[in-house]
ZAMARGU-4260 file (C-alpha; in steps of 0.2 Angstrom, whole numbers, plus 5000, padded with zeros to 4 digits):
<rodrens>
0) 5216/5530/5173 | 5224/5514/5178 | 5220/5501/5190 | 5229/5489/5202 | 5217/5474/5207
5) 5221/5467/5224 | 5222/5448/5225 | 5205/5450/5235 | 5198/5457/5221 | 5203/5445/5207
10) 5198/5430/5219 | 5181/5438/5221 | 5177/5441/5199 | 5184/5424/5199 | 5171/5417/5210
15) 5158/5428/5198 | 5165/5417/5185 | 5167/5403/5193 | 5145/5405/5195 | 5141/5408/5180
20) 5151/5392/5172 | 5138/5383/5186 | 5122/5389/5176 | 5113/5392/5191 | 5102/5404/5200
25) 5106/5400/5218 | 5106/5411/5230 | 5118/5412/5248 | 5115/5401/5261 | 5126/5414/5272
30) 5123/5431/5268 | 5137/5439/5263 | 5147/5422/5262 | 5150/5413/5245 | 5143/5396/5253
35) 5128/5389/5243 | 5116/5372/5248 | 5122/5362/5234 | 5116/5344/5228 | 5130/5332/5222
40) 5124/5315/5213 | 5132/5301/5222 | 5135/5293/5205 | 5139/5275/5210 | 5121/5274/5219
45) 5113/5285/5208 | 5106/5297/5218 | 5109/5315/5226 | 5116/5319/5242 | 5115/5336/5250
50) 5130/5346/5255 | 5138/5364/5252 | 5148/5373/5238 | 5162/5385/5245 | 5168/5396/5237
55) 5184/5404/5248 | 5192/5398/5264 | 5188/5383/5271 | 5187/5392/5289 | 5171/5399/5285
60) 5165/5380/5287 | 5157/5385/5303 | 5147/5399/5297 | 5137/5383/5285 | 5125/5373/5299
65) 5118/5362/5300 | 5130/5351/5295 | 5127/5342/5279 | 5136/5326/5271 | 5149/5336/5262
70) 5158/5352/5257 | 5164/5356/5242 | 5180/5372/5241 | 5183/5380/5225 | 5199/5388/5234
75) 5204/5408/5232 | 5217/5405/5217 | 5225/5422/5221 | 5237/5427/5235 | 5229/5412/5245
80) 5246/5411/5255 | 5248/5397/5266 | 5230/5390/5270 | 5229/5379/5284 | 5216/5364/5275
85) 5208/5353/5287 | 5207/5338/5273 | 5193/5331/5280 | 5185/5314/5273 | 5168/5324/5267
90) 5179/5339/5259 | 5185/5339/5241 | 5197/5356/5238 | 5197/5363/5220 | 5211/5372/5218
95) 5212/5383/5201 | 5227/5384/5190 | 5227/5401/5185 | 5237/5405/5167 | 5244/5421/5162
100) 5229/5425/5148 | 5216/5421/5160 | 5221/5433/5174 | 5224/5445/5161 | 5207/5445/5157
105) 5201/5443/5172 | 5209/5460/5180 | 5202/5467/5162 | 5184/5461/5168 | 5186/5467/5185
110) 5194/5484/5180 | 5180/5484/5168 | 5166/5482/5182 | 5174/5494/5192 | 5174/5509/5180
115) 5156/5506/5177 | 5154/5507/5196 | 5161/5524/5193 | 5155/5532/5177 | 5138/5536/5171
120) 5129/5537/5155 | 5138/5530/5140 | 5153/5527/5148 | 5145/5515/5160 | 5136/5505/5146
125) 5152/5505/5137 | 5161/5497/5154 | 5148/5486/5154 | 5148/5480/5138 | 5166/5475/5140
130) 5164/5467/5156 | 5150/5455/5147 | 5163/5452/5133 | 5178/5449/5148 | 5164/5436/5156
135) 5162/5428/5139 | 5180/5423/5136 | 5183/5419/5156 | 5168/5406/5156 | 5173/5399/5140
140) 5189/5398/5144 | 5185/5388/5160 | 5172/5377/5150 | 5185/5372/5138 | 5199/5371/5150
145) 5190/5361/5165 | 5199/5346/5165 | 5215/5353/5165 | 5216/5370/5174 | 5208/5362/5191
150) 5220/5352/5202 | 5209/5341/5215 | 5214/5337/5233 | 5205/5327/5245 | 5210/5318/5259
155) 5229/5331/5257 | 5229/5322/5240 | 5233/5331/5225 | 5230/5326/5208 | 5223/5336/5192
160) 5205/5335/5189 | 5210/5325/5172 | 5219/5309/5185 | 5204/5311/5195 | 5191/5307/5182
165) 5201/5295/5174 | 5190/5286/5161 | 5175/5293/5165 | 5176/5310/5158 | 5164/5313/5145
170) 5165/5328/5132 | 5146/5333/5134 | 5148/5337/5152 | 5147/5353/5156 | 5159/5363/5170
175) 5146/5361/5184 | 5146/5341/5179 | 5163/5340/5179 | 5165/5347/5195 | 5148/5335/5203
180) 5160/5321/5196 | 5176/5324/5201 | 5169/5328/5218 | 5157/5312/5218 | 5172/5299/5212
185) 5182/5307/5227 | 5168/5306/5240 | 5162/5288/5237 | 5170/5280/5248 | 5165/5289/5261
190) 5146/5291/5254 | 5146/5272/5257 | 5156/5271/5276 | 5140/5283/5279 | 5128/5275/5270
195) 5133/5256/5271 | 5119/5248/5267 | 5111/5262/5256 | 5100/5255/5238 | 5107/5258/5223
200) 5094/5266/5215 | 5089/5257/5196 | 5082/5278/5190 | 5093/5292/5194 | 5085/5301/5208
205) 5087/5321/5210 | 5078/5335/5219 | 5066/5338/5206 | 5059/5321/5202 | 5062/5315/5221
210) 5046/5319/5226 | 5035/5313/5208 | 5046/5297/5210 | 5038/5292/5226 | 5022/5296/5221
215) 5024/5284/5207 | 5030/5270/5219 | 5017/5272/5232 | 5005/5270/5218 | 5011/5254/5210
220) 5005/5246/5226 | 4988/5250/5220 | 4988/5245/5203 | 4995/5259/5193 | 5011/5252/5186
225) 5024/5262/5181 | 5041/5258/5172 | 5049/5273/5183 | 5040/5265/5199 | 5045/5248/5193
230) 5061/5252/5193 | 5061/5262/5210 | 5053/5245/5219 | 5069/5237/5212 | 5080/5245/5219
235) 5073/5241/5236 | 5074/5225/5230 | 5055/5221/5235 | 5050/5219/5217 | 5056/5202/5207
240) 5048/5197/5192 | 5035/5212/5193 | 5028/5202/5210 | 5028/5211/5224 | 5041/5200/5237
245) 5046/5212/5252 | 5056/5194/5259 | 5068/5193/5250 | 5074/5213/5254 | 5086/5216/5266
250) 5078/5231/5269 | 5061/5224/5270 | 5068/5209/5281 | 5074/5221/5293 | 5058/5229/5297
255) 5049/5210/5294 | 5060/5205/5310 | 5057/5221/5318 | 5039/5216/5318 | 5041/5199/5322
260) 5049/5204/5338 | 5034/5213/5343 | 5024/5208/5359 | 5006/5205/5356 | 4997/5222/5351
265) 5014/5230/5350 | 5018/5242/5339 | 5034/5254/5330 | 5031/5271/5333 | 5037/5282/5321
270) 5052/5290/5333 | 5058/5271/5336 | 5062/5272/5318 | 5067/5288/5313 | 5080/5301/5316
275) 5081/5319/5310 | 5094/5322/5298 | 5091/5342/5296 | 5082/5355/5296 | 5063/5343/5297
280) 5070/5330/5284 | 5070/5312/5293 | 5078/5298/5289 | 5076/5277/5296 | 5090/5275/5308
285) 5095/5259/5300 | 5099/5261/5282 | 5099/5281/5284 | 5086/5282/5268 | 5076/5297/5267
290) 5058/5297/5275 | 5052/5300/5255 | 5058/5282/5251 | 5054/5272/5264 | 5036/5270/5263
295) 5040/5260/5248 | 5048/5246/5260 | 5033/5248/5272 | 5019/5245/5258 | 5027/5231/5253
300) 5024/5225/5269 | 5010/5228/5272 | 5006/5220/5253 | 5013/5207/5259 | 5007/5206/5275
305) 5019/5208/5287 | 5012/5224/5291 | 5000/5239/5293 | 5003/5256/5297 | 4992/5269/5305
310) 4992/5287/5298 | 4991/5303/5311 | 4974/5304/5306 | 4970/5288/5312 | 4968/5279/5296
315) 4976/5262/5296 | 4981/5256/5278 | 4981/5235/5277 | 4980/5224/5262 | 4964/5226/5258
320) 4963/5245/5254 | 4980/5247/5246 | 4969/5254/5233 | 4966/5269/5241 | 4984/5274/5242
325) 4983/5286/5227 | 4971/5297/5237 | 4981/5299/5253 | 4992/5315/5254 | 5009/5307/5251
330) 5016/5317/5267 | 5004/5306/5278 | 5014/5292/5271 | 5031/5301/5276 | 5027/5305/5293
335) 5016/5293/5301 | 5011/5287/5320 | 5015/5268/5320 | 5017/5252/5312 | 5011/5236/5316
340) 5006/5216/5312 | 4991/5215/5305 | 4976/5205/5313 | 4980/5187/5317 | 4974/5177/5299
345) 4956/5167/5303 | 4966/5150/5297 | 4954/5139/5303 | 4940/5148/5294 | 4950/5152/5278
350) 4953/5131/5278 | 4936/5127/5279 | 4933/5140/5265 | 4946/5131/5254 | 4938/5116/5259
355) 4922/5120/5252 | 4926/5128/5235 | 4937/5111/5232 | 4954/5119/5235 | 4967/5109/5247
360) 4968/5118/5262 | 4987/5113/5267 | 4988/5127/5254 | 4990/5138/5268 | 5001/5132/5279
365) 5017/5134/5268 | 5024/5150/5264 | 5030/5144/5247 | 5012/5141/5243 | 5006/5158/5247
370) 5005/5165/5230 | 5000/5147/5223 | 4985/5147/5237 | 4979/5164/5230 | 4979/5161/5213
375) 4969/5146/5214 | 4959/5153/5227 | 4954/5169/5214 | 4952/5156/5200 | 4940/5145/5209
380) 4929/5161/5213 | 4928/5166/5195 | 4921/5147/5192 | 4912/5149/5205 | 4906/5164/5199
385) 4903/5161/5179 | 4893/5144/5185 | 4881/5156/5196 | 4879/5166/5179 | 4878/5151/5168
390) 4866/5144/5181 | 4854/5159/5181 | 4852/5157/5162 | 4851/5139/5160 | 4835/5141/5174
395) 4826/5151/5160 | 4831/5139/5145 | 4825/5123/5140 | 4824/5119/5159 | 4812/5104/5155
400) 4807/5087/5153 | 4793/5077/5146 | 4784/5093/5147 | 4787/5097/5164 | 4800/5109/5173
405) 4815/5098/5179 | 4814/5105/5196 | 4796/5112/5205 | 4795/5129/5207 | 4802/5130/5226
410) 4816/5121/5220 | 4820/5134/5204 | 4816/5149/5217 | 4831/5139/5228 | 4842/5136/5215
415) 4839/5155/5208 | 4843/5163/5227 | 4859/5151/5226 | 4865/5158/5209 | 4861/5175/5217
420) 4872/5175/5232 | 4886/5164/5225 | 4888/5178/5213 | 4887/5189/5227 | 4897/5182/5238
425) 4913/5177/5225 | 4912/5192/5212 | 4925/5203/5221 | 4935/5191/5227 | 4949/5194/5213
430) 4954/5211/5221 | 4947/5206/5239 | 4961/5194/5241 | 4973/5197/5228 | 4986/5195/5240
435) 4991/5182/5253 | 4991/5197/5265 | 4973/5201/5261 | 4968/5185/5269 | 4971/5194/5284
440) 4954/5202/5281 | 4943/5187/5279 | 4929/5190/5293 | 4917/5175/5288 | 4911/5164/5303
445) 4913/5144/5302 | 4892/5145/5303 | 4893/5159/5289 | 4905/5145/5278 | 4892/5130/5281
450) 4879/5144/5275 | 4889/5147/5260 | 4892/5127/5257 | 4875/5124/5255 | 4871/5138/5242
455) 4885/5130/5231 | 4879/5113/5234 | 4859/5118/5227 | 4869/5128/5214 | 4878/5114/5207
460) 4860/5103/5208 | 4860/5114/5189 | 4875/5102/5181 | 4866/5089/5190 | 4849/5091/5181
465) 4856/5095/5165 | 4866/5079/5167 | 4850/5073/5169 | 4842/5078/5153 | 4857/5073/5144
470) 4858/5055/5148 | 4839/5051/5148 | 4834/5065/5138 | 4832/5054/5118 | 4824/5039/5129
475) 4809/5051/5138 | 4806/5062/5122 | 4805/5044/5114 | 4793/5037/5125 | 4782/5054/5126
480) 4783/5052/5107 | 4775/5035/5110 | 4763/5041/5122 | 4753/5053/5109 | 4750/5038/5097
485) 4737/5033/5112 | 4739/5016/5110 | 4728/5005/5125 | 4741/4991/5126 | 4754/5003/5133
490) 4745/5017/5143 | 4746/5008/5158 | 4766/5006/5157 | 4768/5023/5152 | 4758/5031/5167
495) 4771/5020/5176 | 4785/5024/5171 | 4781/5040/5170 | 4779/5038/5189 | 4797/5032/5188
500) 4802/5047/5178 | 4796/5059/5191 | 4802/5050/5207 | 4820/5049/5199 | 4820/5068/5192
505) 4814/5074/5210 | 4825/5063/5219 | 4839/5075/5212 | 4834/5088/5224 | 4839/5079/5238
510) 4855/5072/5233 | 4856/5061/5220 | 4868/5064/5204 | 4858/5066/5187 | 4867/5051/5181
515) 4861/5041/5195 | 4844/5046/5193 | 4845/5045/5175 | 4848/5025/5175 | 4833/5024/5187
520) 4824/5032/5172 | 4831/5021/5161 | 4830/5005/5169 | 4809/5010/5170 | 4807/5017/5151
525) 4817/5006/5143 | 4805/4990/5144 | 4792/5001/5138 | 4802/5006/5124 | 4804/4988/5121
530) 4787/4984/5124 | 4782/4999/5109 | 4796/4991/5097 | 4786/4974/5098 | 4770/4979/5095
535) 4775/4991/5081 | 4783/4979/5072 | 4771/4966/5073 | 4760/4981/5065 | 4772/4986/5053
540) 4772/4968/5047 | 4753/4965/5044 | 4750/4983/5038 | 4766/4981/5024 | 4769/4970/5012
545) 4786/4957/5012 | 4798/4958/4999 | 4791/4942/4990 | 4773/4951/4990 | 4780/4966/4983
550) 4788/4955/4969 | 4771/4946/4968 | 4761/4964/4967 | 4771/4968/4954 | 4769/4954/4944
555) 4750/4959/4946 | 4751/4976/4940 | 4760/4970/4924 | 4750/4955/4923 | 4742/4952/4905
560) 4724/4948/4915 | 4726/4968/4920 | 4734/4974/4902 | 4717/4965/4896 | 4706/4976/4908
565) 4715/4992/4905 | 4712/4989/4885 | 4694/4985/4888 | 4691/5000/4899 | 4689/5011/4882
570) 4675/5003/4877 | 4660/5012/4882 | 4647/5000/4888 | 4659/4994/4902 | 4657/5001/4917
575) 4676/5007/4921 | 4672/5012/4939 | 4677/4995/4946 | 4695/4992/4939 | 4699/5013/4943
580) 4693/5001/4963 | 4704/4989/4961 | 4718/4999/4953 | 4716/5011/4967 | 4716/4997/4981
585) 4732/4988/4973 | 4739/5005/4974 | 4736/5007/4993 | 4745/4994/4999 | 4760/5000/5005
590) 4776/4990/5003 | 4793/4988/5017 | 4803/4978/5021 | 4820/4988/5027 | 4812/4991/5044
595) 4823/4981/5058 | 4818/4980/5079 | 4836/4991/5081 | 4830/5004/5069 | 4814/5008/5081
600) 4827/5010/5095 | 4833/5027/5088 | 4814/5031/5080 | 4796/5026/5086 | 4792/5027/5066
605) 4800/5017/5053 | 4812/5030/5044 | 4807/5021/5026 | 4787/5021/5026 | 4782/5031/5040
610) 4770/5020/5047 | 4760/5029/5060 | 4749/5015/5071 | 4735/5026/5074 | 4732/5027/5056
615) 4719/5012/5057 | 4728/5004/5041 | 4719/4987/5034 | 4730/4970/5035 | 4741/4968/5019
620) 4739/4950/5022 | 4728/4941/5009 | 4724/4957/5000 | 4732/4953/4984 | 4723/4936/4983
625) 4710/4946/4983 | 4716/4958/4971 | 4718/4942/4960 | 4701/4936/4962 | 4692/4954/4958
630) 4701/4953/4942 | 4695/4937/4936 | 4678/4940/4942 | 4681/4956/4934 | 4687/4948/4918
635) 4671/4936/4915 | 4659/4951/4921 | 4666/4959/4906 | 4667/4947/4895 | 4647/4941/4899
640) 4643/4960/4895 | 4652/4959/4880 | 4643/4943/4873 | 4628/4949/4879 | 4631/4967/4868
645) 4639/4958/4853 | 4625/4946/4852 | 4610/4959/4852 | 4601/4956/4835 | 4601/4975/4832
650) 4621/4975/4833 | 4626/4958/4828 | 4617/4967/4809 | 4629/4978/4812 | 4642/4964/4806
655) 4640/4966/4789 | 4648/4981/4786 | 4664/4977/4796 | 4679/4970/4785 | 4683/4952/4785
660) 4696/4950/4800 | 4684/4962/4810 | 4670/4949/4807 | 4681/4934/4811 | 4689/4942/4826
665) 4668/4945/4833 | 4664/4926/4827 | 4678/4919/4837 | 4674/4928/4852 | 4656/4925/4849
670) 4660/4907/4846 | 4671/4904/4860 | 4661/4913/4872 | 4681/4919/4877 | 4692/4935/4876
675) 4707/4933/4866 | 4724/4928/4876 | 4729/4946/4873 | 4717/4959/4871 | 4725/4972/4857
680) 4719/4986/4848 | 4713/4980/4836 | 4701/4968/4847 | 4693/4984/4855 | 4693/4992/4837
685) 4681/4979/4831 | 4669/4980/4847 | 4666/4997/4845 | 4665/4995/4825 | 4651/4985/4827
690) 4640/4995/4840 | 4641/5010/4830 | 4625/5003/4823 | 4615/5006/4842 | 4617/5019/4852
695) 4621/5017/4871 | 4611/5029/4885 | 4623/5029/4898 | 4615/5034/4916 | 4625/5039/4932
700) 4621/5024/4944 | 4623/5038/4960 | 4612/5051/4950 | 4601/5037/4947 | 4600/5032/4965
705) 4596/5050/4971 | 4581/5050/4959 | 4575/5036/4968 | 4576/5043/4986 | 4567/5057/4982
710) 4552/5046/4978 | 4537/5048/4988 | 4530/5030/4996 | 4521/5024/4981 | 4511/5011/4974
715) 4520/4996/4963 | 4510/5003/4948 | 4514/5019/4952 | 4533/5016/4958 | 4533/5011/4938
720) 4524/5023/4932 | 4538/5036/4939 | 4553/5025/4935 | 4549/5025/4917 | 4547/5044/4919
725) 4563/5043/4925 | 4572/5032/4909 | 4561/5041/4898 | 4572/5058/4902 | 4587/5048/4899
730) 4582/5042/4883 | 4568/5055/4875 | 4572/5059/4857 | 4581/5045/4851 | 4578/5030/4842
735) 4572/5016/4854 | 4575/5002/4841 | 4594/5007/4842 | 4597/5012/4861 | 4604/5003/4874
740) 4603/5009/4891 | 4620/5006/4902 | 4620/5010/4921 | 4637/5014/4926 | 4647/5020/4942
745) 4657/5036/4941 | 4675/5032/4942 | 4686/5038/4954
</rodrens>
């Protein structure tokens, strides 16, 4: 069976071809017409344009409404004849240039399909199978081919697809972007006579990201930053330096002057600036850009405030809930009823409130200063902010003074309710008015503002108490310090100045600065302290001996006079208790001399001895003359006992059994009714040599005493009847020819 394909025919397999090189799955616009809605990337602006793809003669044009911004011919390569081609600026003509292989294969691919039209069973799925193969080598040979085997003509000029593309012909492209760029390079120019001022968009924009890409735009004016969304707001140009700056648009400063034209309480309905494009898509009537992009330009405005816009629902979206745009349904933002300036700014009021915080108000009046004004405006809030914080915690910490609160507690309750609305009043100013445009929505009243002054003036009384405390602070603690010694020459300044104290710290209250209120303090305390310094160191010197006293005590604690008491002190018959007195007594007085008036400045007690003036501490002064005379009185009492002792007939028998320098050391003491010079060991040796012969009853003078008080009232014979009652328990059972009873003092 043989087959003759009619031109018809080969055209139409040629079109089946031709649709599957395209690797899509779209389906007739016309029925029963190869004309397809087709999207072409305008690749100089980086973004689709909507069109049609022909694929036969270019009279069927008509049948494709509406109209569109371009049409695109893949021209019927067999038996076209003469076609009449109207060249227009928005058609591009591809014309293929059929080779003998391919239409070979191609009339095999047809016939192929045609048989299996006819045939059933097998025979079809054998037809088949070679049609697929046919299809194969067709589509491959186009892929590989592209570049050559299409001429392109547009505007009734004809150049191979090669030419066309010039440099800009990638190997990777596939036929379908070969086509888009041929047919993109040749419309350019007339996409921009159309589209004059249209962005060039910084991401590639097609059908399927279109609507995710201004979902992501709208959201950045809310916060949520994107680098796709960045880049989008760039190419509006409303975006420099990731800061929002709709002025320096041309597409924002068109709508910017729009608005400025606008009467009082006018507005820009949404038909004043929109025009249907087709078929319910809309685009602005000045740049043409698609209703899906242009509420990008009108949140910047609005940001910046320039603007607000009220939705179809009635919702009007200003500066200060941009945060809301991620829950509005993007189409309200497409499509909505009008666009307006936003309420006139309270400038008078916003002045007065930069006034108050410290911030200059001309701030305002500059549009350079604008993003400057808001900065420092946020940045004062937070101080303001972190001081009511701080505040609320110092209150409650070491608030004090002298043992008293630094402020009563009406004035603490004032401060507190000031910490409290402060922190209230400023804690959300940082996304409140973030923006110069969200001034706009700053409602306070001038009598709301002077409300608002005066809890930041009793909250900044706290720096001023704590300044205070910090300057004054060492000079009270002092003089309190001084006032628990309870000394009677200075309770009457203190209550004084302790008067002063008070008046100063209240006075803070009403106005005064802590420092100035601190020197009032000072100038009080400060003779007191004075006044302290004197009498304690008058005190300190009577109570402390000198450095040449402290020499002099010395050379009485090594002095041969004391050497000669300690010696003696072993011998038992001398009653000890009154050189451990003296001994003890030297000891007690204390000795310094470091202590200077400017030492007592920085501490009421000298840091050397510790002197405390309510100790009650006896005068140093003539103590150690004293000292000198008890040890020469000591000395001679001694040395009588001795005599007396050595001299007793029972021990001086004793003698004859000492050795020879024993004896001679007794006669010369016993001679000379004197100590030697320097009493030595050997001296004391000898004394209690020779009393070995008697034997001493030692009685506790204090034990003795209480004997005696517990004494009924008695007769004098009776009195000594019991008093030798009394030495007869001290001295019963030993020999009475060799005791001798010593009374003696315990020693300490």
């Amino acid at each position: 069976m043989s087959f003759t394909i009619a031109p018809a025919e080969l055209n139409r397999y040629f079109y089946t071809v031709v649709y599957n090189c395209l690797e899509w799955d779209a389906k007739e616009y016309v029925t029963n017409f190869k004309i397809y809605e087709y999207d072409l990337n305008w690749n100089s602006h980086n973004i689709f344009r909507e069109g049609y793809l022909f694929m036969g003669l270019p009279g069927e044009r008509s049948t494709a409404q509406p109209e569109r911004d371009f049409y695109i011919h893949i021209m019927p390569p067999y038996d076209n004849g003469n076609v009449d081609i109207a060249n227009l600026p928005d058609e591009v003509y591809f014309f293929f240039r059929s080779a003998d292989e391919f239409k070979k294969n191609l009339e095999l691919y047809a016939a192929a399909n045609q048989l299996a039209e006819i045939s059933e069973g097998k025979d079809k799925e054998a037809y088949l199978n070679k049609a697929k193969m046919f299809n194969r080598q067709l589509v491959k040979y186009l892929s590989n081919n592209k570049n050559t085997c299409f001429n392109v003509t547009y505007k009734a000029q004809m150049r191979q697809l090669i030419e066309v593309l010039k440099g800009k012909y990638r190997p990777d492209l596939t036929f379908k972007d070969t086509i888009d760029l041929a047919a993109s390079i040749c419309l350019d120019e007339y996409f921009t006579g159309k589209y004059t001022d249209f962005p060039v968009m910084k991401t590639r924009v097609t059908r399927k990201n279109m609507a995710g890409l201004a979902r992501d735009s709208f959201d950045y004016f809310a916060g949520r930053k994107t680098q796709q969304a960045r880049m989008m707001l760039e190419s509006f140009g409303v975006l420099e330096d990731d800061k929002i700056k709709p002025e320096n648009s041309k597409y924002a400063r068109y709508y910017i002057d729009r608005l400025q034209e606008l009467p009082p309480q006018g507005v820009l309905n949404y038909t004043d600036l929109f025009e249907e494009q087709f078929m319910g898509a809309y685009i602005d009537k000045q740049f043409k850009i698609s209703f899906l992009f242009t509420p990008i330009i009108f949140l910047s405005l609005i940001y910046a405030g320039y603007a607000v816009i009220t939705l179809n629902n009635g919702k009007t979206i200003t500066a200060s809930n941009l945060d809301e745009i991620p829950s509005i349904n993007a189409l309200d933002l497409y499509e909505f009823k009008y666009i307006s300036r936003p309420a006139k700014m309270a400038l008078a009021e916003l002045k007065k409130m930069f006034e108050v915080i410290g911030l200059n108000p001309a701030l305002l009046d500059l549009p350079k200063d604008r993003d400057n004004s808001v900065k420092q405006l946020i940045q004062a809030a937070q101080n303001l902010c972190n001081d009511a914080v701080l505040g609320t915690r110092k209150l409650s910490d070491g608030f004090e003074l002298w043992g008293e609160p630094l402020a009563d507690s009406q004035m603490k309750a004032r401060i507190q309710s000031a910490c409290d609305k402060v922190k209230e009043e400023f804690s959300n100013y940082s996304a409140k008015f973030n923006t110069f445009a969200k001034l706009n929505n700053f409602r306070h009243t001038m009598d709301e503002i002077q409300e608002i002054e005066k809890q930041i003036w009793t909250l900044r009384r706290i720096p001023e108490y704590l300044d205070f405390k910090s300057e004054c602070g060492d000079l009270v603690s002092y003089i309190a310090s001084v006032q628990n010694f309870d000394i009677d020459e200075l309770k009457a300044s203190i209550e004084d100045a302790r008067a002063a104290f008070r008046t100063a710290r209240d006075s803070i209250a009403e106005g005064t600065s802590g420092t100035d209120a601190a020197r009032a303090v000072k100038d009080a305390l400060e003779p007191v302290q004075q006044q302290y310094i004197n009498l304690y160191y008058d005190a300190h010197s009577k109570k402390r001996l000198g450095i040449e006293d402290a020499q002099r005590k010395g050379k009485i604690q090594e002095s041969l006079a004391l050497k000669n008491l300690r010696k003696l002190h072993s011998i038992t018959i001398l009653p000890g208790a009154k050189l451990s007195d003296l001994e003890t007594s030297m000891a007690n007085i204390k000795v310094c001399y470091e202590l200077t008036p400017n030492e007592l400045k920085k501490n009421p007690i000298c840091p050397h001895c510790h002197f405390d003036m309510s100790s009650h501490e006896r005068n140093v002064h003539g103590l150690l003359d004293q000292i000198d005379d008890d040890i020469d009185e000591l000395t001679k009492e001694w040395t009588k006992k001795l005599l007396e002792t050595v001299t007793d007939p029972l021990v001086l028998a004793q003698k004859q059994y000492l050795n020879d320098d024993q004896q001679k050391v007794i006669d010369d003491f016993v001679s000379t009714k004197e100590l030697p010079k320097r009493v030595d060991d050997f001296f004391v040796e000898s004394i209690t040599a020779l009393l070995k012969g008697f034997e001493p009853v030692v009685i506790d003078a204090e034990t003795l005493v209480e004997k005696l008080e517990q004494l009924q009232p008695l007769s004098e014979d009776n009195f000594r009847k019991k008093l030798n009652d009394i030495i007869a328990s001290y001295t019963k059972g030993k020999d009475e020819s060799k005791l001798r009873i010593v009374v003696k003092r315990k020693e300490n």
